[in-house]
N, C-alpha and C positions, 0 to 999 in steps of 0.2 A: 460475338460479332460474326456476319455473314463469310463464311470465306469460298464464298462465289459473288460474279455481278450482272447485272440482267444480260449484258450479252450475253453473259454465258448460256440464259435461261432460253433467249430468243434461241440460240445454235440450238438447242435440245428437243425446241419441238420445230424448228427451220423458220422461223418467222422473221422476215426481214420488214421492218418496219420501215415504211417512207419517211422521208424527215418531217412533214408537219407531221404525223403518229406518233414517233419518235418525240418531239418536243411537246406533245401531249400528255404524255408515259410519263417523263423525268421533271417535268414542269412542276414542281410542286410547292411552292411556297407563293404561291399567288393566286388570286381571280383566275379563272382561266372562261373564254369563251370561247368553246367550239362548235363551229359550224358547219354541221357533218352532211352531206348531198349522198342520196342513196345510194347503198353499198359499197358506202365508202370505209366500211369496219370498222364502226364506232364499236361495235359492243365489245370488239376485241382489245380496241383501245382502251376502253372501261376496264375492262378487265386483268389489263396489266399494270394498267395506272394504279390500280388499289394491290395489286400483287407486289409494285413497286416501292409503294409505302408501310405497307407490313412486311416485309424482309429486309429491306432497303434502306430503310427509313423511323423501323423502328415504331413506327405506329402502332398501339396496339387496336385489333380487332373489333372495342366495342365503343372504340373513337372515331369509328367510320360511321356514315350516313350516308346509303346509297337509294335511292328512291328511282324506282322504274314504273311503266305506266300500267303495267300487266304482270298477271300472278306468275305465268309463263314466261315473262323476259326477267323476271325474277329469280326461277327457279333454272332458267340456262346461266343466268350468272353464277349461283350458286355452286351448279353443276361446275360449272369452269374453273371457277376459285379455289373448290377442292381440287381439281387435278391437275391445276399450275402448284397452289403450293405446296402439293404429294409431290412434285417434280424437285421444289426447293426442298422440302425434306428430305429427298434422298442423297442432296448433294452435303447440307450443314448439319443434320442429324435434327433438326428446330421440330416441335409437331406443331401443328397452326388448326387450333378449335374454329370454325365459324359458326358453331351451332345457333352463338347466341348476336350474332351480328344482325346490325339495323340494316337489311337487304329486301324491299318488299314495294308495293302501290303505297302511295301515303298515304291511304285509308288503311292498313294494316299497319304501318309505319305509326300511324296518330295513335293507334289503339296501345302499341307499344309503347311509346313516350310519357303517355297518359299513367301510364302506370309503372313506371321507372321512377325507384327510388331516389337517382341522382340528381334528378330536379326535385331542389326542394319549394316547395307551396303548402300553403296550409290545406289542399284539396285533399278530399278523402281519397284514400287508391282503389276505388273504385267504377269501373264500365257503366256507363246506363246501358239500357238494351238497344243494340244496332238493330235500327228497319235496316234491310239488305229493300232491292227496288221493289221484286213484289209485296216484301211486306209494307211498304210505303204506299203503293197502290189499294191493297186492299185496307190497308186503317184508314185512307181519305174516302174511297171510296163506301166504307162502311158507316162513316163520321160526318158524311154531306147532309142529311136530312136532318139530324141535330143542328147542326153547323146553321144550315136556311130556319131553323125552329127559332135557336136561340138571337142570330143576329137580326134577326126580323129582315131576310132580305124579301122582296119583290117578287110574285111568284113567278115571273118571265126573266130570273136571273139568267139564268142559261142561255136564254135568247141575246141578252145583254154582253156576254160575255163570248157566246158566238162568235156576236157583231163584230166585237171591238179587239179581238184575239184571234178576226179571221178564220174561223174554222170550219170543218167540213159537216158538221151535226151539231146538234144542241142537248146532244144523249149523254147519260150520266156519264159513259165511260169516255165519251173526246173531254168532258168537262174536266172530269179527277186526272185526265192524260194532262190537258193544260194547265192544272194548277199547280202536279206535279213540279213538272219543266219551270212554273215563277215562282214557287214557293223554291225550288236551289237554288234559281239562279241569285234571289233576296241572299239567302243564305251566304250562299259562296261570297258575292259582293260587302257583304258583312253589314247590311241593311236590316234594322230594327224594323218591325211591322210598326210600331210609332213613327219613324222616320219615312215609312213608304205614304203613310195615313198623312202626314205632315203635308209634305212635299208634293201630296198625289194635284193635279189639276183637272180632275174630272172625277164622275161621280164612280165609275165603274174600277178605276185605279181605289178610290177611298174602300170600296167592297173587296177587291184583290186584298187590300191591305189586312183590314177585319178579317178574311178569310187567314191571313196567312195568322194574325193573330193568335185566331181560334184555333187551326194547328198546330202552332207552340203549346199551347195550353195543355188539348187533348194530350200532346207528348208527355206533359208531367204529371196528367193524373194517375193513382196505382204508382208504381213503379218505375220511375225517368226512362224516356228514351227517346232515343235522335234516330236520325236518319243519316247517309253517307255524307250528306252535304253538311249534317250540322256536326258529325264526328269532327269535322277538319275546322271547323267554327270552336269548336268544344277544345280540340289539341290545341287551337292558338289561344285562346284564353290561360290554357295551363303554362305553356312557356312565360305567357305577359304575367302571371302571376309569379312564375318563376325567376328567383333575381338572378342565378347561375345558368341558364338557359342556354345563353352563348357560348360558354365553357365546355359544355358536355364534349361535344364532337370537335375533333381536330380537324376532319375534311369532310365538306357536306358537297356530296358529288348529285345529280339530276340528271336523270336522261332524259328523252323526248318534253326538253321542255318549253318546246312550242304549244305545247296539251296543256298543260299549268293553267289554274286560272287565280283571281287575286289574292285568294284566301290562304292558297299554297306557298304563290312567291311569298307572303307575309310568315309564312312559317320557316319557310328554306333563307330568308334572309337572320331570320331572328336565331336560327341556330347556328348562322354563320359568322354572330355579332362580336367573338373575340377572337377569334384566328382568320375571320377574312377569307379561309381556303374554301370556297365555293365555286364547282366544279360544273357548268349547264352543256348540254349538249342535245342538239338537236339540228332540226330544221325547217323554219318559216315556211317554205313552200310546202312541206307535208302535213302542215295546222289542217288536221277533219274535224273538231270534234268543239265546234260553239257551241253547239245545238247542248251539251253539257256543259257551258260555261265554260269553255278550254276560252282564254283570251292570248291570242297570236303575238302583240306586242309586248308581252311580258318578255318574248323571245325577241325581238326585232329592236328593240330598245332594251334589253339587260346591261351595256355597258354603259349607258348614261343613269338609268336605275342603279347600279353597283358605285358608279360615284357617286352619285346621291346619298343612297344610305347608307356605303359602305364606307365611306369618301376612299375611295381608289378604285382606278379603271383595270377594268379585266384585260388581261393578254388575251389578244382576240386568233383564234388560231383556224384556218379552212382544213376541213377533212374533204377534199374536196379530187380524189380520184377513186371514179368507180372500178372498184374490183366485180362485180355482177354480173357487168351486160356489154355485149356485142357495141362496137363500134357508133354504128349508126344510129341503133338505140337511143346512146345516151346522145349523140349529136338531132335524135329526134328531138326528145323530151327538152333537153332544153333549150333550143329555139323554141319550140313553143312558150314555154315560160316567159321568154324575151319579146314574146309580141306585144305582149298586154304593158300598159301604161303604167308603172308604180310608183311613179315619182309628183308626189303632192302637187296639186292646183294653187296652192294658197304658199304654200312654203319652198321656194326652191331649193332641191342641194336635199329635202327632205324625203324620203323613201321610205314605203311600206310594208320593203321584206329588205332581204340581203342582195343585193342588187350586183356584188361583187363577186360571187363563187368561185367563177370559172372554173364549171364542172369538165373533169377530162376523164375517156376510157382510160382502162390501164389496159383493155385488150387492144391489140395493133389489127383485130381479123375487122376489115373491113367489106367484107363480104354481104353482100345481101340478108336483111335482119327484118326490116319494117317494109310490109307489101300491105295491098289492101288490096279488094276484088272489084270483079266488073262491076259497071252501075246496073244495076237490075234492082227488082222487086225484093224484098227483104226474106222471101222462101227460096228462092235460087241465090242468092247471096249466101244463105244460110249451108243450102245441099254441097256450093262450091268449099264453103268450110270443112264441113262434115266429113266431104270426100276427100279433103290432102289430109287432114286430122288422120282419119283411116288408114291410107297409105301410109302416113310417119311410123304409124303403131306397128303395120304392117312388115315394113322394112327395119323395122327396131330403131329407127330414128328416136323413136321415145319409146323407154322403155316399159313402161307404166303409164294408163289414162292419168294418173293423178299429176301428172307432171305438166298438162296444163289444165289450166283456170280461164274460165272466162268470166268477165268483169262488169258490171251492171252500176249504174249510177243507182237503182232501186229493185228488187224484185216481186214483190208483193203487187199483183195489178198489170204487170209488165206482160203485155202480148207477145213482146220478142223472146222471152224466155220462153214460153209453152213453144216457140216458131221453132227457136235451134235446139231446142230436148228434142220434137219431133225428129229433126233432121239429125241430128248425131242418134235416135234412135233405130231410122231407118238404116242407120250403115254399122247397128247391134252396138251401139257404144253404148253405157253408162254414164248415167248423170248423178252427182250429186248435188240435189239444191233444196234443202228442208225448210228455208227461207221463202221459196219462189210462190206458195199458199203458207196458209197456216200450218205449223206445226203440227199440231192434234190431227192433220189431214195427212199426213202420212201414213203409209200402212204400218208401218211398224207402232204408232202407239194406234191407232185404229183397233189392230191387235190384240193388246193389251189391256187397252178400255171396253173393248168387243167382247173381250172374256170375263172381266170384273163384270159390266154388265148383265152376265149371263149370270154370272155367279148372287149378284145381291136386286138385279131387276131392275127395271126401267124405273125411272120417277116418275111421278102423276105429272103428266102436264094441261096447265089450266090455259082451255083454249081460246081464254079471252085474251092472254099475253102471246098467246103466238104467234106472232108473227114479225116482221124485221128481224135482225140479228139473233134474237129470242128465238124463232122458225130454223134460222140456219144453224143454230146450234143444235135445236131438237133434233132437227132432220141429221144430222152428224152422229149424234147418238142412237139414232135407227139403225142408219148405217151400218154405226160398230157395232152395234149389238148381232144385226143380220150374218157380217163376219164372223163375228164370237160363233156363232153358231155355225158357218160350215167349218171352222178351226177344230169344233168339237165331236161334228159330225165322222170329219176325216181322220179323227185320231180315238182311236175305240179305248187306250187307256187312257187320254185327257178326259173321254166320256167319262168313263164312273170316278175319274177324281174329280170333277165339276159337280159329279152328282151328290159324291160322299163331303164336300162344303157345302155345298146346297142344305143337305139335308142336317148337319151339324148347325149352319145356321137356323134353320127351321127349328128345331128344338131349343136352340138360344133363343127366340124371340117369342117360344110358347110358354117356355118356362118363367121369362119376363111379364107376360100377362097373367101365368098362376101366381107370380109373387105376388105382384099387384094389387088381385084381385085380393088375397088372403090379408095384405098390408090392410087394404082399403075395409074388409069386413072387420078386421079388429081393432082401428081406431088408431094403425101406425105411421109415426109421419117419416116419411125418408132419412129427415134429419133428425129424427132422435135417438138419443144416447143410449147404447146397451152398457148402461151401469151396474149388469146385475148379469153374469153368465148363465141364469137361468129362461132370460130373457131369450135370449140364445137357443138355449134348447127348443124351448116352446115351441120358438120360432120353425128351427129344424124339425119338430116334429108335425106341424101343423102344412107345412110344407112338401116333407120327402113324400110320401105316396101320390102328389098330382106328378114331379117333374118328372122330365129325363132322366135316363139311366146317366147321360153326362151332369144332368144338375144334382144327381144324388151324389155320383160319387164327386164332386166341387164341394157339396157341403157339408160332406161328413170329411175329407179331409181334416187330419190331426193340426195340420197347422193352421188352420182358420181357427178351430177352436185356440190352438197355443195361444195366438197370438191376441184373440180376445181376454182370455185370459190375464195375459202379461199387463192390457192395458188397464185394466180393473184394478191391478194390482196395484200398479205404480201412479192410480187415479187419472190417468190419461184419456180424455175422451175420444170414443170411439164410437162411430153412429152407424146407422141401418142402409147408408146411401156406400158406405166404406165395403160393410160385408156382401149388399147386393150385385156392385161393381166385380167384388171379386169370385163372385160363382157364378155369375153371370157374364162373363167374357169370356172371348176364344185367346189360349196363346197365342197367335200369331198377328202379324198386322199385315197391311195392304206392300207392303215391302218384301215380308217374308212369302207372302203369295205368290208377287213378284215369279223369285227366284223361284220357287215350289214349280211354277209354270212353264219357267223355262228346262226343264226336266224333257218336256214334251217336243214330239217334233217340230213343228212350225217354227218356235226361237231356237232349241240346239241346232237346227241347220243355218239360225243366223253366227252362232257363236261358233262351228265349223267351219264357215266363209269366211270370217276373221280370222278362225286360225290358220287357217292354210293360205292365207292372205290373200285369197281372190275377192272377195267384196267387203270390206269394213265401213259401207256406207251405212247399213241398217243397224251395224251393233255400234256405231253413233248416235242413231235415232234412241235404242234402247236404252242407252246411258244416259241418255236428255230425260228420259223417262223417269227413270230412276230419281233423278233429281226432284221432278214435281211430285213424286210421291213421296220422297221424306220430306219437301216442302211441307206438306198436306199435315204430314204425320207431328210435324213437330210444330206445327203453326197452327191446325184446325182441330182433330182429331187424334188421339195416336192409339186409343182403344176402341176394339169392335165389342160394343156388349151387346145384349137382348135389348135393354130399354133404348138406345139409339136405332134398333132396328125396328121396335117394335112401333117407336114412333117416327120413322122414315124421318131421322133427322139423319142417320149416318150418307142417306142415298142422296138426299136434296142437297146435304153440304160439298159430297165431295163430287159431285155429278154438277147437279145443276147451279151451285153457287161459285164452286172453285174452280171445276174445268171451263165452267161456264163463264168465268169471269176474264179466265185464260183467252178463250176461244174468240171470247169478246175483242180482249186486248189486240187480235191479231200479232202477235212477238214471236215468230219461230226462235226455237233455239238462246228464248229470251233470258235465262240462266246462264248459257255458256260465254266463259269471256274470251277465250281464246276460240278461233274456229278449227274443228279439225280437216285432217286432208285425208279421207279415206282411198289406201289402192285400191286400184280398180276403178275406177270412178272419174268423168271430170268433174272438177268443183266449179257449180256455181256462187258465184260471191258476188257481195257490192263491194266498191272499192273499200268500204271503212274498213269490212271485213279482212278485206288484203293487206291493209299496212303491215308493214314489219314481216310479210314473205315474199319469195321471189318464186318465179318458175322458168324452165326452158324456154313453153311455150307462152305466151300473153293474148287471148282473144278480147278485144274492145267490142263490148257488147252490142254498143250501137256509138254511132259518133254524136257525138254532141249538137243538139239543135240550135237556132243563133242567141246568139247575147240577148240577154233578158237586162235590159240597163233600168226600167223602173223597179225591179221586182225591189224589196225591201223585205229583210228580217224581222218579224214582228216582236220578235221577245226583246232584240237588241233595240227596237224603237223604244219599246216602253221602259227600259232598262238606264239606256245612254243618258236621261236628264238626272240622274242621279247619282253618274259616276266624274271624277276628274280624272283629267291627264290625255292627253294624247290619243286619237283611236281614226280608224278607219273610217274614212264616209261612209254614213249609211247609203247611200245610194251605190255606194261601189262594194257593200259587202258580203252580197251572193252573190257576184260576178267574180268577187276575187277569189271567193272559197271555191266557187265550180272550177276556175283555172289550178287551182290543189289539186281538188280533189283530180281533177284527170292526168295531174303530172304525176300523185303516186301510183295512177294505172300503169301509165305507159312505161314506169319506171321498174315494175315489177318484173320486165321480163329478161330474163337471160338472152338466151338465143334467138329467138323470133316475136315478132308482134306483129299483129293482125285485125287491120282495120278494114269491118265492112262499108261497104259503099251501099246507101241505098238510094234508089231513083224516085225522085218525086219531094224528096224530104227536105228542109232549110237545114241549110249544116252550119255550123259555128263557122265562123269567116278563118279562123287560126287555124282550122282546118280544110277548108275550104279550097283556099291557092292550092296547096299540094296535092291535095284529090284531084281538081281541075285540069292542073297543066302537067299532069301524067308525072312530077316530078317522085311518086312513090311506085315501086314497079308493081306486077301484078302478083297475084296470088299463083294462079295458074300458071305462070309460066316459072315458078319459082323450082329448083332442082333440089329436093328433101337433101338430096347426098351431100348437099353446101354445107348444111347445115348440122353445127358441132354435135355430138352428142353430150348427156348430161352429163357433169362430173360430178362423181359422188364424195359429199364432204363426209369428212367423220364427224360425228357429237361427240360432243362433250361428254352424253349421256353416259356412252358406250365406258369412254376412257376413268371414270369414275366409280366404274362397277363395284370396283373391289375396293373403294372407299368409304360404300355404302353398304346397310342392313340389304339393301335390292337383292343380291345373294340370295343370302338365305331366304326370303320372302320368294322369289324365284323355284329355288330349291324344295322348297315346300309343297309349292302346288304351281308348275307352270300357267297354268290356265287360271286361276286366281290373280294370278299377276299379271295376268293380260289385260284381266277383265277391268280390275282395281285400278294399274298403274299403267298402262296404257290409253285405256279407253275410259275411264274416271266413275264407273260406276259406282254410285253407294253404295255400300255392304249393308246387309239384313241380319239379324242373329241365326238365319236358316241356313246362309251361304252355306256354312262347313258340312251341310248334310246335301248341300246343292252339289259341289264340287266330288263328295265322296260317290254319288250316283252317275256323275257324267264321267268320272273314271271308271267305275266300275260299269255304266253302257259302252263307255270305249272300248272296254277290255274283251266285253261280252260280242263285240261288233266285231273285234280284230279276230276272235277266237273262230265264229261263225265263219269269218270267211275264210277262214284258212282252212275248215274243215270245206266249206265249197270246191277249193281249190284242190286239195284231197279225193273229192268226188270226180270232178273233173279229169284227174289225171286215172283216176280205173275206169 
């Protein structure tokens, strides 16, 4: 038994809980519903609340179920849990494992349940294969011309599905983008492609149907596999198949679960089904995310849902003072919220969020927080930013560009974006916004793909397709190619490492044409069997005097022959496509080259800006890189041999099919879930991007233009006649989510927020009055000195150090750990010969200049 008690735990790291936090923490034998307004420290309340029931309470560890919405608000939990209960451990002597604890997004959550022996079902325990998004993109996208073959649709489907889907093209790639988005939302909603086909009332609904059909299907042919949306389809069937289901978990805790959509609450309630202890927190005004099926009312209506299925009502508890932001801040944000109408036309007394919050600062500085600038044109509005931005940084008002953000309802397309990058670059500030074009358009993989290109060649392009998107993509790879080429020009030892791949693949792809050739004179087919080690020989001898000096010494290697050998032996077949593969390939892959490249000056001075922490925007870029190349590698390709070179499939697949398909998609950054915040730099974001951070500073990108009261959701149209229960008018539900979406802008800021003024433009009326009647003061006349400086929290991360392997990992190779565990690069099998050369150029750089400095001083 504990012989300590959470006060004691709160005195040790000074956390005074306010009493609704407090009665959140100890609350533990009931429903609880919290309803947390920004920066009101829920996550810290999560976090003791479950620290309160494993020391406290006796819970053990893998009776919890705690589901967050990101891989990152997972791993700060995490992080936290170890260094509260190292805290308890120091006091009771107890050690507390969470290695194996349910902490994660419920799509890592599902995957785990799914295969947890404690629910018993007769289901095999095994994964089908997880599409992650791109791989869903590209199987639809590869699978629509079958798809139109077999269902006999109409050859102007596209056109049809345009029309009725609202869209901006009729090209393959808006097509596979919207069938994507109807094919989960079916899913999520838990709609049988029978039941869409049943129910459809038109002809273009009955084709969506068939289409999504034909989907399913392709998923189980070969080897089963789902995608994210039907993972969470696939987990709920295992629990309903599960007659213990309910039992497992003693407390099923939720965070952000206004983001939930039906498929989830049916999971989160169904593991709540014998203990009742289910734990939601969130908040209705921060719901962004329909456009993925997030349904808002699962949160807005949980305590009438909880007596429903639960039959008992949740203790409904407000997290409802912000610890965050500046005074006036929050007395901004939420009047605005309070303009907008939420209280049902049809049902009185009925409401479409929490109408009750009563959000309150906990800071008393009522100082000057929220200004906006003169009305001018949107380029002097912008310079008027630009210039007190400057001066903050100047004065150390802010100590680092990264400390503000500015905030964009969209960036891709956005003329205001290229306006204030100008203007904060005229007064030499840094932007970060990898979002604001495409991705690929960045110099930093420009770079990268500039030098592969150099290295494997342009692809043929056929200039009957060239043009549209096709054109803009060619023209992108000229581009990079032309770069590749002064990167090579300017570094005389990248020169002959460029040259010395060049020319090893040249001999890979000659030596593929002499195999070929010799196959093809002797009557050999790829696929047949060396049953006979003499076979073998032959082979080698009919062979070695055309190839390379690399394909001799590949095929006279003792283990090629061993291992033919072995299989003769043991009567194991073993064919001529097995032995070609294997003296025909380079060790390395497009990963390891990667890293091989960065050796070279152009990226070692981006991984120097990181380390010295002056600019970590571009070794963001490169880590985004990283990712779409083991995409590549473990999806398309993952060997370079002679016969993919030889028949320019290596270059079409990964050039023109997969970047291209990339480039196509328009997705900056379309892998990472979390956005990073590079010092040095401001970030540009949209707001989705921003949930769940704050900053000192907050720039409002542009204010909001007037109420769109006809606009209508399209997906949620065709969706809505096939759901029950309670939901939001369509005609009022891009208005209410635009009213969100700007409340988690304005919410994000600490110390200042900053709305421009432009002249000439319709502004939202909720913003409107206060622009107008001078009621928000000016920018320029605002006094930087007013204004607090940042306070620097500690992480969790930091306090954890020595709880974790980080240490030693650390200890190993600093800059390995930088690159790995800060920055999330994937590792290559080359890294360790990477890492051993930029220490050893380190050493070679420090040595030189100290012998400078020697010279200097005689």
């Amino acid at each position: 038994m504990s012989t300590i008690n959470i006060q004691d735990l709160f005195k040790k790291v000074n956390f005074k809980p306010n009493d609704a936090q407090y009665k959140a923490i100890v609350d533990v034998n009931q429903p609880l519903y919290l309803v947390a307004g920004p920066g009101s420290g829920k996550t810290r309340v999560l976090l003791w609340r479950v620290v309160n029931l494993i020391v406290f309470h006796n819970v053990k560890i893998e009776e919890i179920f705690l589901s967050t919405f990101t891989e990152k608000a997972a791993m700060q939990l995490k992080e936290g849990l170890m260094w509260l209960l190292g805290l308890a451990t120091q006091e009771n002597k107890i050690h507390y494992d969470i290695s194996d604890m349910y902490v994660g997004t419920v799509h890592s959550l599902c995957q785990k349940f799914i295969l947890d022996n404690r629910f018993k079902n007769n289901f095999k325990k095994k994964l089908p294969v997880i599409l992650q998004e791109l791989d869903q993109y590209f199987h639809i996208y590869d699978s629509l011309n079958k798809a139109k073959k077999e269902l006999n649709l109409p050859e102007d489907y596209n056109e049809c599905l345009k029309e009725y889907m609202c869209l901006k093209s009729s090209s393959k790639h808006e097509i596979v983008s919207c069938l994507i988005s109807v094919f989960n939302r079916f899913s999520e909603e838990s709609l049988s492609a029978d039941e869409v086909i049943y129910n459809a009332d038109n002809d273009v609904m009955i084709m969506l149907g068939n289409l999504y059909k034909f989907y399913l299907e392709s998923l189980n042919s070969g080897r089963k596999k789902i995608d994210l949306s039907l993972l969470q389809q696939y987990g709920y069937k295992v629990l309903l198949k599960s007659e213990n289901s309910g039992e497992i978990f003693k407390h099923v805790i939720i965070d952000e679960y206004q983001d939930t959509n039906n498929i989830q609450e049916k999971i989160f309630f169904k593991l709540s089904g014998k203990y009742k202890n289910i734990c939601v927190v969130g908040d209705d005004d921060q719901s962004l995310y329909r456009f993925r099926g997030a349904t808002v009312e699962n949160f807005v209506q949980f305590d009438k849902k909880c007596e429903s299925i639960l039959g008992i009502k949740p203790q409904k508890i407000k997290l409802n003072i912000n610890y965050r932001s500046r005074k006036r801040i929050v007395d901004f944000y939420k009047n605005f919220m309070e303009k907008e109408i939420w209280e049902s036309q049809s049902q009185k007394g009925m409401y479409y969020r929490n109408v009750d919050k009563n959000i309150k600062a906990f800071s008393k500085d009522d100082g000057i927080s929220v200004v906006t600038t003169i009305c001018d044109k949107a380029v002097n509005v912008y310079n008027e930013i630009a210039k007190k931005i400057k001066e903050m940084i100047d004065k150390k008002i802010i100590s680092d560009p990264s400390e503000i953000a500015v905030l964009f309802t969209y960036l891709k397309g956005n003329q205001n974006v290229q306006r204030l990058k100008e203007a904060f670059e005229r007064f030499d500030l840094k932007v970060y916004a990898p979002r604001a074009g495409k991705f690929l358009e960045n110099e930093e993989p420009m770079a990268v793909f500039g030098l592969y290109l150099n290295v494997f060649g342009i692809p043929y392009i056929d200039e009957r397709y060239n043009y549209g998107r096709n054109k803009k993509f060619n023209d992108w790879m000229e581009k990079c190619y032309q770069f590749g080429i002064e990167l090579i020009e300017d570094d005389f030892d990248l020169k002959n490492f460029i040259e010395k791949i060049k020319e090893q693949l040249t001999k890979l792809k000659n030596d593929y044409g002499v195999i070929k050739e010799y196959m093809s004179e002797n009557n050999i087919n790829i696929d047949d069997n060396i049953d006979d080690i003499y076979k073998f020989d032959k082979f080698k001898r009919g062979t070695m005097s055309l190839l390379s000096n690399l394909g001799k010494y590949k095929i006279q290697k003792k283990s090629v022959r061993i291992i033919i050998e072995k299989k003769i032996k043991e009567d194991k077949k073993i064919n001529y496509r097995w032995l070609v593969t294997r003296i025909n390939s380079v060790n390395w892959n497009l990963l390891d080259l990667f890293y091989k490249l960065c050796k070279f000056e152009y990226l070692k001075c981006i991984f120097d800006e990181a380390e010295n922490m002056c600019d970590e925007g571009p070794m963001y870029n490169l880590s985004n890189v990283t990712t779409y190349i083991q995409f590549f590698i473990e999806n398309k390709i993952s060997l370079i041999t002679g016969k993919n070179l030889y028949e320019d499939r290596f270059m079409r697949t990964f050039f023109t099919s997969y970047l291209g398909a990339i480039f196509r998609r328009e997705e900056g950054n379309y892998e990472i879930k979390d956005e990073p915040i590079p010092k040095g730099r401001i970030s540009f974001l949209t707001i989705h991007q921003s949930k769940g951070l704050e900053f000192p500073v907050v720039i409002l990108g542009a204010i909001p233009p007037c109420k769109n009261r006809n606009g209508k959701n399209r997906i949620e149209e065709i969706i809505r006649p096939y759901l029950k229960g309670e939901y939001e008018p369509l005609e009022k539900v891009l208005e209410f989510d635009r009213m969100r979406s700007y409340y988690v802008a304005l919410s994000r800021a600490e110390n200042l927020l900053i709305l421009p003024h432009f002249k000439g433009t319709a502004i939202h009326p909720y913003f409107k009055d206060d622009l107008k009647c001078g009621a928000i003061p000016l920018l320029d006349n605002l006094d930087i000195d007013s204004i607090p400086k940042k306070v620097i929290k500690e992480s969790f991360a930091t306090k954890v150090y020595s709880y974790t392997s980080d240490f030693l990992f650390y200890n190993e190779c600093p800059r390995k750990y930088m690159i790995y565990k800060k920055y999330g690069f994937v590792p290559a099998r080359t890294t360790i010969s990477f890492f051993g050369n930029l220490v050893n150029k380190t050493l070679e750089d420090i040595h030189n200049y100290y012998i400078s400095l020697g010279n200097e001083a005689e």
